[in-house]
N, C-alpha and C positions, 0 to 999 in steps of 0.2 A: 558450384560455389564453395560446397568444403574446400576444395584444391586450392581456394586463391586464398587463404589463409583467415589467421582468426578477425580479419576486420569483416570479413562476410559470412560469418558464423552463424550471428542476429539473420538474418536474414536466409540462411538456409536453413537454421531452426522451422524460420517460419513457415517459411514453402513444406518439409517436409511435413510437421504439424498439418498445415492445410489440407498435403497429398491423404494423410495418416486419415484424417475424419472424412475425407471422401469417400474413401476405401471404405471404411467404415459403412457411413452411410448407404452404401450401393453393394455393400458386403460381397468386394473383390480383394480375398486374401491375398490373392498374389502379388496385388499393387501394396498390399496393407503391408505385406514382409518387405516390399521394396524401401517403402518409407521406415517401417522400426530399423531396418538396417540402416540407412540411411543416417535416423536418427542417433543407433549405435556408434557410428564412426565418430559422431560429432560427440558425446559423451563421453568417449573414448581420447578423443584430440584432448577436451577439458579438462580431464583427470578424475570423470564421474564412471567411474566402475560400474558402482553400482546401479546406475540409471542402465547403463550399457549392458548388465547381466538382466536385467528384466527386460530390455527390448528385443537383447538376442534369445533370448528364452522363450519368450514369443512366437517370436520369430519361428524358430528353429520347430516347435507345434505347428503350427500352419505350415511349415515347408515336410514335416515327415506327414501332416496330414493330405496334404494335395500332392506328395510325391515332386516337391520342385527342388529336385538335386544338385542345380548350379544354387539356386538360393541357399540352400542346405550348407555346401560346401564354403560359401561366402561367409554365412553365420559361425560356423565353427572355424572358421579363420578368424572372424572379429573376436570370437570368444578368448580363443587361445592368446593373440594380441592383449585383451584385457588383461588375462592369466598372469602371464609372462611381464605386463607393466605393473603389475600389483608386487609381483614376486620381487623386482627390482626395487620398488621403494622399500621393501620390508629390510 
């Protein structure tokens, strides 16, 4: 739903949101890193940084903790994307 642009945003907020406290609740990080990245891209589309350095930050803990290296590599690709659009407004 990210992909089909920002009039489906609201609504893939929410699903991820939804994925995010299942995870949670059933304490599956690897689904949990699916959805805060998830969440990161879409904070990252909006021009929330900052929401996006504490999801990838997360993130990025439970992926050096479980060892999930494509996650891993995902997260510090979103990070650097945040980096580099920060840089550009300054």
């Amino acid at each position: 739903m990210f992909r089909l642009g920002p009039a489906h945003w609201i609504e893939a907020e929410r699903w991820y949101t939804h994925a995010l406290g299942v995870a949670q609740a059933i304490s599956s990080r690897s689904t949990e890193v699916a959805a805060l990245l998830g969440l990161a891209e879409l904070a990252i589309a909006r021009g929330d940084r900052e929401t996006a350095r504490r999801q990838i930050a997360l993130a990025l803990g439970h992926c050096r903790a479980l060892g999930l290296c494509r996650s891993q590599r995902r997260a510090e690709r979103l990070a650097a994307d945040a980096a580099e659009d920060a840089k550009q407004l300054a």
